[in-house]
N, C-alpha and C positions, 0 to 999 in steps of 0.2 A: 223525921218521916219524909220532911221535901227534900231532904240532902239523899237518901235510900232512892226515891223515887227518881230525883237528878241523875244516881249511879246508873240505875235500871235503864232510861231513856237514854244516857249515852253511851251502856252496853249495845244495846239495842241498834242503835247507830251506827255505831261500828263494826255491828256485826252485816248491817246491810250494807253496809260500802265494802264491806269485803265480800258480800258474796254478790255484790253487782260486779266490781272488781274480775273473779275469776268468770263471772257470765258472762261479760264484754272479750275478755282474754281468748275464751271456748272457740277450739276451729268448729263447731256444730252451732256457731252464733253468726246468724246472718246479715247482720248489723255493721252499718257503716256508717251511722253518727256518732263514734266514737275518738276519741283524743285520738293524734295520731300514734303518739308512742303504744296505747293498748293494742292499735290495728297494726301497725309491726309483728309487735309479740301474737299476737291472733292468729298470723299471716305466717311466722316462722312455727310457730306449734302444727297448725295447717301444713306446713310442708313437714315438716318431719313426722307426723301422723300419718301421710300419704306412701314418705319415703320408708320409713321404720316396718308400718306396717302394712305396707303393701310389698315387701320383702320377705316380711314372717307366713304373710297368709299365704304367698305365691311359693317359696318354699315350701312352706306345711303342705301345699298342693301336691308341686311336684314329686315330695316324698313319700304321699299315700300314694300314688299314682304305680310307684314301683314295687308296689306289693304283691298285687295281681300280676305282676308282669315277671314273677319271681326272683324279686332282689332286694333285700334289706339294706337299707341307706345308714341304719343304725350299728351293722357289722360291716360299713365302711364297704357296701357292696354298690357300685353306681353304674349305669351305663356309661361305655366307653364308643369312642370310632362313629359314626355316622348318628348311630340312636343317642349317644351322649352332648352332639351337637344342635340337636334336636329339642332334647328337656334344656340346653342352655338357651333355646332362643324362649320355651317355655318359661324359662325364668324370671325372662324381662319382661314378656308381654302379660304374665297375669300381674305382677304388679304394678304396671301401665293400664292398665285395666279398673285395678283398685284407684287410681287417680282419677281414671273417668268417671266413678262412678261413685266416689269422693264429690265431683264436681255438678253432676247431676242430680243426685237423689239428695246429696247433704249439700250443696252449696245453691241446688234448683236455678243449675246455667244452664243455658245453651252451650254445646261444645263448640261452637261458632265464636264463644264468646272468648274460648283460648284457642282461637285460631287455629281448630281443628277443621279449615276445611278448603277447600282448594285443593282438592289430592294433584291434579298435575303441575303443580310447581314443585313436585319433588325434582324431578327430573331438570327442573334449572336449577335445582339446587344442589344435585348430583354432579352437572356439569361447572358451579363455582368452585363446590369444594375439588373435583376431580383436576381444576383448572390449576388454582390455590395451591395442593400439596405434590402437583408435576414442576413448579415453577419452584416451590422450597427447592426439592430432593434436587431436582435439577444443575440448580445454582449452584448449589452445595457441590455436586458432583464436580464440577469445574472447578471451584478451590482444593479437589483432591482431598478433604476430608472423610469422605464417604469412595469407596469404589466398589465396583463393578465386580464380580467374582466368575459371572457368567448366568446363563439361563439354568433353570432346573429341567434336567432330564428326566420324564415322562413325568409329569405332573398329576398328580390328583385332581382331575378337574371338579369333581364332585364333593369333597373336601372343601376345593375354597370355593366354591359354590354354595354350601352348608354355613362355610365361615362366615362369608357374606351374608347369610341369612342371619347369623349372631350379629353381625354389628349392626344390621339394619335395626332389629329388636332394642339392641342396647341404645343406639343412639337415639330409640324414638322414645326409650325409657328416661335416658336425660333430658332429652328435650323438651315433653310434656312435663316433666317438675321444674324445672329450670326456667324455660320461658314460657311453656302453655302455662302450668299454676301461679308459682311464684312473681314473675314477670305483670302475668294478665292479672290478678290481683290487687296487687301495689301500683300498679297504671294510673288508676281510674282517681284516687285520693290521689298518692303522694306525686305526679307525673313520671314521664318517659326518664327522665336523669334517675333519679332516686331507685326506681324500679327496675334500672337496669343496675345502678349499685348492687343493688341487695343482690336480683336474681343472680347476677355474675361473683358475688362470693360464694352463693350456694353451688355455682359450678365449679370453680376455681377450687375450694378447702378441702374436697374427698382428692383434688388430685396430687397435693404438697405431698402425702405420705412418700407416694413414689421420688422425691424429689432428694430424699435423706442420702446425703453426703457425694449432694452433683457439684459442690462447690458453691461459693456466694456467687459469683459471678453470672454461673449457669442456672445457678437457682435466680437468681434474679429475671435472667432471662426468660426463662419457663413460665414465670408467671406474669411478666409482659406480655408475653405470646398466648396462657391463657383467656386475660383478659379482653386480646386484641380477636381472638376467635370467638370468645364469647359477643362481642361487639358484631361480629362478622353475622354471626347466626341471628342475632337480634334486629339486627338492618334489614338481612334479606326477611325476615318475620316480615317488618315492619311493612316493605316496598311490595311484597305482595300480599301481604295481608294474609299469608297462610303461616302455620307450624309446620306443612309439609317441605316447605321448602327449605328452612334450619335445617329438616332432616333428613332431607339429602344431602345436602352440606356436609353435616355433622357423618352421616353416612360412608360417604363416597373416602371423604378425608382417613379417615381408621381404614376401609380396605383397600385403600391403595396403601397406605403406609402399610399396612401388618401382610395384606397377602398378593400383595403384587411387587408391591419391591422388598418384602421382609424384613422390615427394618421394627424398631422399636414402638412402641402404641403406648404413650403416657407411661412412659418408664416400665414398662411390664413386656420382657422378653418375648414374644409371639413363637410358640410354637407349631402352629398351624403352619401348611405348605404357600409358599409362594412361588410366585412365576418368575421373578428376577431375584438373584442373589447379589442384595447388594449388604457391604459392610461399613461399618466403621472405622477410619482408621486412626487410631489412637480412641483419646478424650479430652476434648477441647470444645471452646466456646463458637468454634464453626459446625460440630457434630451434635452438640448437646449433652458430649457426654451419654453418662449412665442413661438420663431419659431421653434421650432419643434428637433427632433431628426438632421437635416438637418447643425446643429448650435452644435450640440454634440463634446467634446474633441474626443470619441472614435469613429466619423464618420470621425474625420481629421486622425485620426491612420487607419484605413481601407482605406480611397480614397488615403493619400498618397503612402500606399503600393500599389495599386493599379496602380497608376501614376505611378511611379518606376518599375512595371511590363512592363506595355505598353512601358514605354519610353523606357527602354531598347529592347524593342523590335523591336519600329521603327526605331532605333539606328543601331541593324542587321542587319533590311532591307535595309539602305542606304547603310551599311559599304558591304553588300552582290552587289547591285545593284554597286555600285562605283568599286567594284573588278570585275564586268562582263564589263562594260564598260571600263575597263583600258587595 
C-alpha cells in the first residue's frame, strides 16, 4: 500500500515539473525568475509565435481583403503594378503590428520599452545606412567589379517611390523581431553580448537560403557582413536609444541597393526600376557574386570600420553615463 502510494506521489511529481516546465517555456508567461536556459527557449518560441504567426494572420488579411475588390488569391488571381506594391507593403506592416501587439497586451510593455520611439532618428539612420552602402557600391566600382551601364531613361518615379514604401515596411518588420523583440528581451537577463548573439542569428539564418552555391569563400563573406550589419543596426539602437533609427539604416540600405543603383538585395534579383544601371562583372569575392555586393570582401572592410566606429562610441556613452552615476 506505501510502495502504490510512493508510485502515485511520484507520478504526481513528475507530472507537475512537467507542466511547470512548459509554463515557464510559454511565450504567454510573463515570468523572469526562471533558469536561464527556460528563458531562452521562452524567448525563441516568443519570436517565432510573433514571426510565424504574425505572417499567417497578416496574409489571411490581405487575402480576404481581395474578395471584395474582385480577385480570388486562391485561382492565383493577385494584384499587380502599383495596387500590388501596395498589399506588399500591407504585408509587412500587419504582421509588424501582430508583434506590437504580441508586446502590449501579452507581454504588458510599454513600446518604449523595445525602443519604439524616438521617431526622428529615423532620418540619421537613413543617412548611416544611405552613407554605409554609397561607400561599399562605390569602392567596389573603382576595383571594376561592378560597372556602370548608364542612367535609366524615363524612370518610373512612382514605382520606386512605391518600392520605397516596400522596403520601409519590410525593414521595420525585421527590425521590430529582430531588435525591438528578441534583442529587448534577452537584454535585461542575459546582457548586451548574449542578446545581441541570439538577436543577430535570428537575423542572419532566413538569409543563408539565398546564399546556396555563392561559393565558401563568398559565402563566408556574406555572413561576415551579415553579422557586421546586424552589429551596425544594433549600435545605432543602442546610441540613440530608438528602433527608428536601425530603421532607417536597415531602410535606406535595401533602396539604394535594389532601386537606385539596381543591384542585388540579399541574393534576390530586384525586379523593380532603378535610377542607375549598375552591373556586375563576372562573380567574384569583390562582387559577392550571386548575392550581391552585400557578400563583397570590400563591404566587410567598410561595415567593420563602421562597427568599430559605433562601438566605440557606445563604449563612451556608457563609460560617460557610468561616471555621472558614480
Amino acid at each position: 500500500m506505501m510502495k502504490t502510494n510512493s508510485i502515485a506521489i511520484g507520478k504526481i511529481k513528475d507530472q507537475s515539473k512537467t507542466g511547470s516546465f512548459f509554463k515557464s517555456i510559454s511565450p504567454f508567461n510573463n515570468r523572469k525568475d526562471i533558469p536561464t536556459r527556460l528563458f531562452i527557449i521562452k524567448n525563441l518560441l516568443a519570436y517565432l509565435l510573433c514571426n510565424i504567426g504574425g505572417m499567417v494572420i497578416g496574409t489571411a488579411i490581405v487575402v480576404l481583403i481581395h474578395y471584395p475588390l474582385g480577385k480570388d488569391p486562391l485561382k492565383g488571381e493577385a494584384f499587380e503594378g502599383y495596387a500590388g506594391l501596395l498589399f506588399t507593403m500591407l504585408n509587412y506592416f500587419l504582421p509588424s503590428l501582430f508583434v506590437m501587439f504580441y508586446w502590449r497586451v501579452i507581454g504588458k510593455k510599454k513600446l518604449s520599452e523595445m525602443y519604439v520611439k524616438r521617431g526622428r532618428y529615423y532620418f540619421i539612420g537613413c543617412f548611416v545606412g544611405g552613407v554605409l552602402v554609397t561607400l561599399c557600391a562605390g569602392l567596389i566600382l573603382l576595383t571594376g567589379a561592378v560597372k556602370v551601364s548608364g542612367l535609366t531613361s524615363h524612370p518610373d518615379y512612382l514605382a520606386i517611390a512605391l518600392n520605397g514604401g516596400v522596403w520601409a515596411f519590410q525593414s521595420f518588420h525585421e527590425e521590430i523581431l529582430c531588435r525591438g523583440l528578441a534583442f529587448s528581451c534577452l537584454k535585461g537577463k542575459l546582457g548586451v553580448p548574449a542578446a545581441f548573439a541570439l538577436s543577430t542569428a535570428a537575423f542572419t539564418i532566413p538569409h543563408l537560403g539565398s546564399m546556396k552555391g555563392a561559393g565558401a569563400v563568398v559565402t563566408a563573406a556574406g555572413i561576415v557582413n551579415l553579422v557586421l550589419i546586424s552589429a551596425i543596426f544594433t549600435l545605432i539602437m543602442l546610441l540613440t536609444d530608438s528602433l527608428w533609427a536601425a530603421c532607417g539604416a536597415h531602410f535606406l540600405w535595401n533602396f539604394f541597393l535594389g532601386n537606385i543603383f539596381g543591384l542585388t538585395v540579399s541574393g534576390a534579383v530586384s525586379e523593380s526600376p532603378a535610377l542607375i544601371n549598375v552591373e556586375s562583372v563576372g562573380r567574384n569575392v569583390l562582387n559577392g557574386g550571386i548575392f550581391g555586393i552585400e557578400a563583397s570582401i570590400i563591404t566587410t572592410m567598410v561595415l567593420a570600420a563602421g562597427t568599430a566606429v559605433l562601438f566605440f562610441a557606445w563604449r563612451k556613452k556608457n563609460m560617460e553615463k557610468a561616471t555621472v552615476s558614480a
